[in-house]
PDB file of N, CA, C and O in Angstrom:
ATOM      1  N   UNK A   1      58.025 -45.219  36.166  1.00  0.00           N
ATOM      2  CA  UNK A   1      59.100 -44.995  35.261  1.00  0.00           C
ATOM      3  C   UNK A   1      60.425 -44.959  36.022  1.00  0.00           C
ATOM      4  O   UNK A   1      61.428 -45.527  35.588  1.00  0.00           O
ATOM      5  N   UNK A   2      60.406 -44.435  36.902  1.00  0.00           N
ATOM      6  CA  UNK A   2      61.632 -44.296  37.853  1.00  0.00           C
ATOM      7  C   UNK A   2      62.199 -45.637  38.361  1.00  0.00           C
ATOM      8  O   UNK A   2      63.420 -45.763  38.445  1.00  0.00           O
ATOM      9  N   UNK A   3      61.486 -46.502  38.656  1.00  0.00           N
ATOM     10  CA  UNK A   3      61.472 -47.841  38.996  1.00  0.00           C
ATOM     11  C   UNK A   3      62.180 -48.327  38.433  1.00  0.00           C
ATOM     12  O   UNK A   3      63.240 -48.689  38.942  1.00  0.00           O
ATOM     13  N   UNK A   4      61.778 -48.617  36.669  1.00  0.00           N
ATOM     14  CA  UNK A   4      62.181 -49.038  35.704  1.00  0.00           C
ATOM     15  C   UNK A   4      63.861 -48.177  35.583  1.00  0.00           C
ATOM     16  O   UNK A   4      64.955 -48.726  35.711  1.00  0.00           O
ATOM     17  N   UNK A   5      63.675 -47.153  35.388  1.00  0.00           N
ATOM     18  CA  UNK A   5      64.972 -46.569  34.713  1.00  0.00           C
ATOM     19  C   UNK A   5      65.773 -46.805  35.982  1.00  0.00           C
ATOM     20  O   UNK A   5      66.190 -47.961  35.908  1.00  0.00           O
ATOM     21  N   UNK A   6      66.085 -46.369  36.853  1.00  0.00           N
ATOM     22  CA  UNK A   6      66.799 -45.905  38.286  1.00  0.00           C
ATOM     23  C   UNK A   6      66.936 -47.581  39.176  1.00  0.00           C
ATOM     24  O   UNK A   6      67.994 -48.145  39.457  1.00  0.00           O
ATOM     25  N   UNK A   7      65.542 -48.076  39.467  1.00  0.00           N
ATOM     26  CA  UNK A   7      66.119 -49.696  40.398  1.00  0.00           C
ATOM     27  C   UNK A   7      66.693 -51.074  39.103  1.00  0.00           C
ATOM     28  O   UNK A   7      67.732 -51.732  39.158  1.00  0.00           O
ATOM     29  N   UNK A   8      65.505 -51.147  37.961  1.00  0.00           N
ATOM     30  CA  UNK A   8      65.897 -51.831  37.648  1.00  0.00           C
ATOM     31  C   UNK A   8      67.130 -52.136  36.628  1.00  0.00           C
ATOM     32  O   UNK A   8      67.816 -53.157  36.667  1.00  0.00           O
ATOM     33  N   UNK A   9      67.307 -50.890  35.566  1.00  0.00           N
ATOM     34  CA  UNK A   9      67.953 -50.503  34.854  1.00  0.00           C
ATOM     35  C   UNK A   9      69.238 -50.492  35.207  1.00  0.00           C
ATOM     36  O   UNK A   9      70.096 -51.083  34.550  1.00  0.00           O
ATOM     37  N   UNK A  10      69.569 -49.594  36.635  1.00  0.00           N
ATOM     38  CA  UNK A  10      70.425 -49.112  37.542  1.00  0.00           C
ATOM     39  C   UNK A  10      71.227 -47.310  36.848  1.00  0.00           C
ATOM     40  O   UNK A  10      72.313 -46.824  37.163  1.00  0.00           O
ATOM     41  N   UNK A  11      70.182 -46.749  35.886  1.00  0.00           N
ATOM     42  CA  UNK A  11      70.224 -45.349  35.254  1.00  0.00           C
ATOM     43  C   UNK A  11      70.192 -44.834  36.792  1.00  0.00           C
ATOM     44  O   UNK A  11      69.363 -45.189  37.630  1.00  0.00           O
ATOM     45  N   UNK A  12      71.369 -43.836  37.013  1.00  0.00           N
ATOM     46  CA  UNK A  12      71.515 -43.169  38.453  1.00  0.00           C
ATOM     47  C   UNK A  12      71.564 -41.460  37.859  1.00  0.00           C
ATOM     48  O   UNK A  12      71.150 -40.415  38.362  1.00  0.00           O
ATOM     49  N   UNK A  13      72.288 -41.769  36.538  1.00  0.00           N
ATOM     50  CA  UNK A  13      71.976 -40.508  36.151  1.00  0.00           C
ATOM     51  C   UNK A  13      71.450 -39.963  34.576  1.00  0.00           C
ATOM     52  O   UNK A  13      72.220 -39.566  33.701  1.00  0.00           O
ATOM     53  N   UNK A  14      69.856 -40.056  34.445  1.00  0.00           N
ATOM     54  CA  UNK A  14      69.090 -40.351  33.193  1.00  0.00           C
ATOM     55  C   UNK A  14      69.279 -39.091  32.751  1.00  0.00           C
ATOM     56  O   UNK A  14      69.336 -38.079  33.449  1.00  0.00           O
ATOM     57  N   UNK A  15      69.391 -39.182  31.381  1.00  0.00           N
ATOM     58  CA  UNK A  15      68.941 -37.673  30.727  1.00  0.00           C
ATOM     59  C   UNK A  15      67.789 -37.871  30.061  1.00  0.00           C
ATOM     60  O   UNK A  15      67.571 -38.561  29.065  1.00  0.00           O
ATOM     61  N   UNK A  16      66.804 -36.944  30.953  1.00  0.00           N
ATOM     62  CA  UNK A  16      65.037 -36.957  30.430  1.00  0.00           C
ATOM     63  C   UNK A  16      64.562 -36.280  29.408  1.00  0.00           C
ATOM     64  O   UNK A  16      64.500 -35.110  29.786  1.00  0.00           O
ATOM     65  N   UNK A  17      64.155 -36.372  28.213  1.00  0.00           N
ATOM     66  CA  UNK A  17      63.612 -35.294  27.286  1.00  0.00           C
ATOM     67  C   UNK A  17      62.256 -35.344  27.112  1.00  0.00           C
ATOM     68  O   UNK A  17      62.053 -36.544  26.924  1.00  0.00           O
ATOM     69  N   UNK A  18      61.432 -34.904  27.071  1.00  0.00           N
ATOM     70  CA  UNK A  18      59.527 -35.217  26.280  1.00  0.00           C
ATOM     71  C   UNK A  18      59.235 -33.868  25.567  1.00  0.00           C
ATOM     72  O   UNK A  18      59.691 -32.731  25.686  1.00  0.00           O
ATOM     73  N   UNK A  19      58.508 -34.316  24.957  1.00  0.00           N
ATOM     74  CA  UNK A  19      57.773 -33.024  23.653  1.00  0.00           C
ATOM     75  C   UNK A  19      56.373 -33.632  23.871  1.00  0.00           C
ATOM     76  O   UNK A  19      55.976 -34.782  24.056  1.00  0.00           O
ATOM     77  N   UNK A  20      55.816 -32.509  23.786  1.00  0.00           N
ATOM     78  CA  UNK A  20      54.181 -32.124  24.054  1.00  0.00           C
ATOM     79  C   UNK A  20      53.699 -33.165  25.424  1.00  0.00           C
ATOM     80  O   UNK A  20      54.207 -33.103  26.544  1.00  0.00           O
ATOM     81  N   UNK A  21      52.702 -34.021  25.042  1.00  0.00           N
ATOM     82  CA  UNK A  21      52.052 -34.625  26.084  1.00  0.00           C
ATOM     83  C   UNK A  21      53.064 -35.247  27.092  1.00  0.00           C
ATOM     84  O   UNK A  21      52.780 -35.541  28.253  1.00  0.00           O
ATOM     85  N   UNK A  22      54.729 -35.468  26.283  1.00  0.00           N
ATOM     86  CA  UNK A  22      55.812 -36.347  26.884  1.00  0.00           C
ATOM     87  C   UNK A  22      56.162 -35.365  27.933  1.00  0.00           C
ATOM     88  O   UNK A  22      56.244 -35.644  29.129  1.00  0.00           O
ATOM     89  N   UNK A  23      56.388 -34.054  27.349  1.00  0.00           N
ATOM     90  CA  UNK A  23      56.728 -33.169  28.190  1.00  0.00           C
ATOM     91  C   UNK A  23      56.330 -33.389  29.978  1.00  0.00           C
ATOM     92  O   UNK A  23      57.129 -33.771  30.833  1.00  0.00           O
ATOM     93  N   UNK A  24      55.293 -33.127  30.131  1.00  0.00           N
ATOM     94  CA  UNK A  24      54.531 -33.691  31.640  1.00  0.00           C
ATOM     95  C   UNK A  24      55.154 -34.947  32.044  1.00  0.00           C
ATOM     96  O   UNK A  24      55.181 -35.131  33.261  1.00  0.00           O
ATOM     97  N   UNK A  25      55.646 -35.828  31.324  1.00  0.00           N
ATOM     98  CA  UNK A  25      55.998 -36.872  32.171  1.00  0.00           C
ATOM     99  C   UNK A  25      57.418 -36.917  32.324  1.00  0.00           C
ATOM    100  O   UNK A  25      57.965 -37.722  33.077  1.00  0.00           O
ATOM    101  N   UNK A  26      58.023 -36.088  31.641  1.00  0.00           N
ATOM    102  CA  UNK A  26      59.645 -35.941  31.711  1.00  0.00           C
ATOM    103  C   UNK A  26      59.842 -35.002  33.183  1.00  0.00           C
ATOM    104  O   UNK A  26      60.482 -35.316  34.187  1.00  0.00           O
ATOM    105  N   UNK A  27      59.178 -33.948  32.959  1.00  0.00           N
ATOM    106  CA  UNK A  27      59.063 -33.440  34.282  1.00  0.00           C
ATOM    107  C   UNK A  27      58.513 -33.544  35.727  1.00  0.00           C
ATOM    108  O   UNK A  27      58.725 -32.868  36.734  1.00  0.00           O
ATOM    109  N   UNK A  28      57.313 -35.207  35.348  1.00  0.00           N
ATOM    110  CA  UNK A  28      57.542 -35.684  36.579  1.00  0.00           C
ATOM    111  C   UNK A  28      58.366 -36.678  36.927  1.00  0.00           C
ATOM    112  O   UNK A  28      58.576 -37.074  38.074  1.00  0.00           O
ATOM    113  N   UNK A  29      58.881 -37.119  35.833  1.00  0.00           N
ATOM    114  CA  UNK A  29      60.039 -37.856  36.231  1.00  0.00           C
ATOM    115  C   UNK A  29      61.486 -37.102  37.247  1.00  0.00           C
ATOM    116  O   UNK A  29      61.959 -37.731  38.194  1.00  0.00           O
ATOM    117  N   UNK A  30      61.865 -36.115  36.955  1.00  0.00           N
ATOM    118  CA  UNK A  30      62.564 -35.243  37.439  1.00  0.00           C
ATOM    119  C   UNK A  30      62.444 -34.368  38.401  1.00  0.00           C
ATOM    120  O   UNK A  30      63.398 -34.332  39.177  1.00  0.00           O
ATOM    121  N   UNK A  31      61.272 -33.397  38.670  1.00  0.00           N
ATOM    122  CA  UNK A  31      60.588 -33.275  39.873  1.00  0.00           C
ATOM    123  C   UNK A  31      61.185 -33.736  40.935  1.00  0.00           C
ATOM    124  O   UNK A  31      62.190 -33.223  41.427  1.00  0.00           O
ATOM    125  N   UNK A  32      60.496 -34.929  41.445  1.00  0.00           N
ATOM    126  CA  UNK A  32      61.121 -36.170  42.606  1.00  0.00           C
ATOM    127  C   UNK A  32      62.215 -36.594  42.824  1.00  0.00           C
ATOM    128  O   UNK A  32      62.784 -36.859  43.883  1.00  0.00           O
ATOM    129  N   UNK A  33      62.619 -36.683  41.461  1.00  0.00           N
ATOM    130  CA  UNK A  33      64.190 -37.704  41.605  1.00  0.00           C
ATOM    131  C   UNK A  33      65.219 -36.459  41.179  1.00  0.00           C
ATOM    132  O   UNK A  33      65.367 -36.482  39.958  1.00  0.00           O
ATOM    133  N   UNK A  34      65.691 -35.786  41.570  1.00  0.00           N
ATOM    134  CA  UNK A  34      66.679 -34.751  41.104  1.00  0.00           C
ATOM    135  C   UNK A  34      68.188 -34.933  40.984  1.00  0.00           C
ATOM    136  O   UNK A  34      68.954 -34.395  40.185  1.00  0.00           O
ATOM    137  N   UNK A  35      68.499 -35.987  42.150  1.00  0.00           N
ATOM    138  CA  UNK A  35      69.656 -36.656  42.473  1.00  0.00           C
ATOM    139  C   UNK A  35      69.813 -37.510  41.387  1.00  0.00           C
ATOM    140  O   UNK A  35      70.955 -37.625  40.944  1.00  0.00           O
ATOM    141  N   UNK A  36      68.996 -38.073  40.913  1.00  0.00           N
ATOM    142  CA  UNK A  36      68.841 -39.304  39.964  1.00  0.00           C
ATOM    143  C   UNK A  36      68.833 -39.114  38.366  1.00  0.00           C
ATOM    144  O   UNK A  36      68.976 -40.023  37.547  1.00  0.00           O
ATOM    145  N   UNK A  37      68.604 -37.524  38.042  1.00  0.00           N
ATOM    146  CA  UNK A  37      68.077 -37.032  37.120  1.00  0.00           C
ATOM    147  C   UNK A  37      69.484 -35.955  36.627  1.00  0.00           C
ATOM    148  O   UNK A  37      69.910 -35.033  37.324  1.00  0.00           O
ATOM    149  N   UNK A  38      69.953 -36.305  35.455  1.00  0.00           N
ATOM    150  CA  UNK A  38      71.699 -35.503  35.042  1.00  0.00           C
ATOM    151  C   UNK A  38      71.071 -34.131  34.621  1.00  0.00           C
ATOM    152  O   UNK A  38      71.278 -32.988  35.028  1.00  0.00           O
ATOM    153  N   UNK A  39      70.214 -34.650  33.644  1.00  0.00           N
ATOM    154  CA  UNK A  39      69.413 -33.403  33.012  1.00  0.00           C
ATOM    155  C   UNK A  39      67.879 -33.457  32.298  1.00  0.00           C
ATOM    156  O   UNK A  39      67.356 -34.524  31.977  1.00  0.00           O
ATOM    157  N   UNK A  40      67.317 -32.297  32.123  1.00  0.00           N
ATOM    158  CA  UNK A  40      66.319 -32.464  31.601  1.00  0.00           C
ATOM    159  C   UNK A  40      66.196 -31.918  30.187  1.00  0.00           C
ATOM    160  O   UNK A  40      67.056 -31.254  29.609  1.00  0.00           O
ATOM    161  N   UNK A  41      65.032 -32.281  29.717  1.00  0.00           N
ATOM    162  CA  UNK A  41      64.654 -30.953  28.556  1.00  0.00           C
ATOM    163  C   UNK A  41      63.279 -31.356  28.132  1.00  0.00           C
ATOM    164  O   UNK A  41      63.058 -32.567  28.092  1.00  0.00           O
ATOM    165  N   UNK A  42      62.126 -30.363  27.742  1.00  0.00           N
ATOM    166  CA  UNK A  42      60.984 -30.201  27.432  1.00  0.00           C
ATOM    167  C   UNK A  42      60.818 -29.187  26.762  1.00  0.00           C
ATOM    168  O   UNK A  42      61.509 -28.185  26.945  1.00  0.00           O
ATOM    169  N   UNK A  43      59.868 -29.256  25.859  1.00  0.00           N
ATOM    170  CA  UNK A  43      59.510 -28.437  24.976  1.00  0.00           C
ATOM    171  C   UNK A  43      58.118 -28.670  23.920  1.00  0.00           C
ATOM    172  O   UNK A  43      57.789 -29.612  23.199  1.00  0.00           O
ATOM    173  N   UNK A  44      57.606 -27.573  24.159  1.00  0.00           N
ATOM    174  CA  UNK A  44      56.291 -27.955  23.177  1.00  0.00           C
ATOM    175  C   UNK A  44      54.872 -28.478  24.486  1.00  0.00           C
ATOM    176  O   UNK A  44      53.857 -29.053  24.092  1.00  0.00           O
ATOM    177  N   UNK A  45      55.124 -28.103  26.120  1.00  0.00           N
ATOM    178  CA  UNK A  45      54.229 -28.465  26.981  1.00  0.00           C
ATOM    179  C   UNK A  45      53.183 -28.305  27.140  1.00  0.00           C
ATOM    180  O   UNK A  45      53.132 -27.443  28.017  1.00  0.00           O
ATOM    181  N   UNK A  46      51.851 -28.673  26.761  1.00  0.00           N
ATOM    182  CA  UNK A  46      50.385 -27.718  26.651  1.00  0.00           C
ATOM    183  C   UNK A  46      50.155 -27.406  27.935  1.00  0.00           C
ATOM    184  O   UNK A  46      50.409 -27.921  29.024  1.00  0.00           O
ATOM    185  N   UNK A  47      49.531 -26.292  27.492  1.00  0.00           N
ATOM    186  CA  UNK A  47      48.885 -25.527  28.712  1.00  0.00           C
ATOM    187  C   UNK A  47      47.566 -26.537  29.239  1.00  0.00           C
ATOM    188  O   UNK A  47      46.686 -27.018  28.525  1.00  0.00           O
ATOM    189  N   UNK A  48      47.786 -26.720  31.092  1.00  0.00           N
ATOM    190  CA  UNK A  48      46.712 -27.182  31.058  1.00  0.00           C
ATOM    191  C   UNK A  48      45.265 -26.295  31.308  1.00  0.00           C
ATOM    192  O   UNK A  48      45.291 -25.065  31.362  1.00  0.00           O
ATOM    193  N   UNK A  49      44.438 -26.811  31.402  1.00  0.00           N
ATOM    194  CA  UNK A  49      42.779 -26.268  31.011  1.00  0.00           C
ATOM    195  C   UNK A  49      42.173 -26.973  30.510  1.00  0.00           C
ATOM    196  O   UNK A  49      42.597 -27.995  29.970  1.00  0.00           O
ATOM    197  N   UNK A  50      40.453 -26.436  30.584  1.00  0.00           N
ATOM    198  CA  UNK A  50      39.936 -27.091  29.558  1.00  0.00           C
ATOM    199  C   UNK A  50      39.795 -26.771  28.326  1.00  0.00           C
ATOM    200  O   UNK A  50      39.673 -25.671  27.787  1.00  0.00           O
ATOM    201  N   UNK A  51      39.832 -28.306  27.733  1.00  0.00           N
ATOM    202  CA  UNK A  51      39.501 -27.868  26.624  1.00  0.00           C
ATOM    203  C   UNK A  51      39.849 -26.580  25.760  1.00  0.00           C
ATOM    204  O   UNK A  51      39.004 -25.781  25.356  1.00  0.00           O
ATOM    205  N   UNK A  52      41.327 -26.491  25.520  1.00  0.00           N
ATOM    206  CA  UNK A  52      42.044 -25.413  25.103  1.00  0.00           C
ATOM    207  C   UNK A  52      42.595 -25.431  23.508  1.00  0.00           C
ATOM    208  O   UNK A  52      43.696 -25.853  23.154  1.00  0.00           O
ATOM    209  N   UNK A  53      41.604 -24.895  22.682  1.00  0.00           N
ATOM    210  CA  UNK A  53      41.860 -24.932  21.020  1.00  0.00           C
ATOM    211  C   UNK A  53      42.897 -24.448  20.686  1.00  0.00           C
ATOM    212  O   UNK A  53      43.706 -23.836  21.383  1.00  0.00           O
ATOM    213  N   UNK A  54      42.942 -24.730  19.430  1.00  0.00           N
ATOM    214  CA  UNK A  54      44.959 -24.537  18.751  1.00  0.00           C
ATOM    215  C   UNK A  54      45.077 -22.873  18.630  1.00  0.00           C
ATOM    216  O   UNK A  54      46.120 -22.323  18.985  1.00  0.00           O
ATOM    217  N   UNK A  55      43.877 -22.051  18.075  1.00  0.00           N
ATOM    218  CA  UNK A  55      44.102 -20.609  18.247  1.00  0.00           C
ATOM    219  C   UNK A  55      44.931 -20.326  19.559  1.00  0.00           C
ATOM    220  O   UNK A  55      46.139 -20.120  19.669  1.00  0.00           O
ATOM    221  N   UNK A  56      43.542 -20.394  20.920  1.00  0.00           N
ATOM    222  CA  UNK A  56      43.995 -20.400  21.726  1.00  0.00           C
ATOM    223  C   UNK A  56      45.995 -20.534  22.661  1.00  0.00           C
ATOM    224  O   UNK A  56      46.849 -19.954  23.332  1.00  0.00           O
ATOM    225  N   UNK A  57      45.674 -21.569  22.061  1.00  0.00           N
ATOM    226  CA  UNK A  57      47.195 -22.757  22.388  1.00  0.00           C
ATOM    227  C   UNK A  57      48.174 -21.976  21.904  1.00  0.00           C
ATOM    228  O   UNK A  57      49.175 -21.799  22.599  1.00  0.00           O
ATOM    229  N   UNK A  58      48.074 -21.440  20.776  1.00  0.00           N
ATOM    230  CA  UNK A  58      49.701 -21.214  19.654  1.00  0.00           C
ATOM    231  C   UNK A  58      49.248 -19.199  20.576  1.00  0.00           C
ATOM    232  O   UNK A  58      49.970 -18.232  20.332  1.00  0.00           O
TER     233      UNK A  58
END
C-alpha cells in the first residue's frame, strides 16, 4: 500500500482512516511510514484472539 500511495502516487503526506478489519491496515500503514503519514484515524478495531463472539467483542 505504501508503494502505491507514497512511490507511485507521490502521497508524501496521506491521511489514513480504516473501520473494523480496515482499522489494522490503516495502522500498519502508519506504524512504518510516520514521516509519510499527516494523520491517522481508526475506529471500531477488533480485538485480536480466537475466535472472539459479539457478546464477548461489544
Amino acid at each position: 500500500m505504501h508503494t502505491l500511495i507514497a512511490d507511485r502516487l507521490g502521497v508524501g503526506d496521506a491521511r489514513v482512516i480504516g473501520h473494523d478489519f480496515g482499522a489494522a491496515e490503516a495502522f500498519q500503514y502508519a506504524g512504518p511510514f510516520p514521516d509519510d503519514t499527516a494523520r491517522l484515524g481508526y475506529l471500531d478495531l477488533p480485538l485480536p484472539g480466537p475466535a472472539i463472539d459479539a457478546p464477548t467483542y461489544r
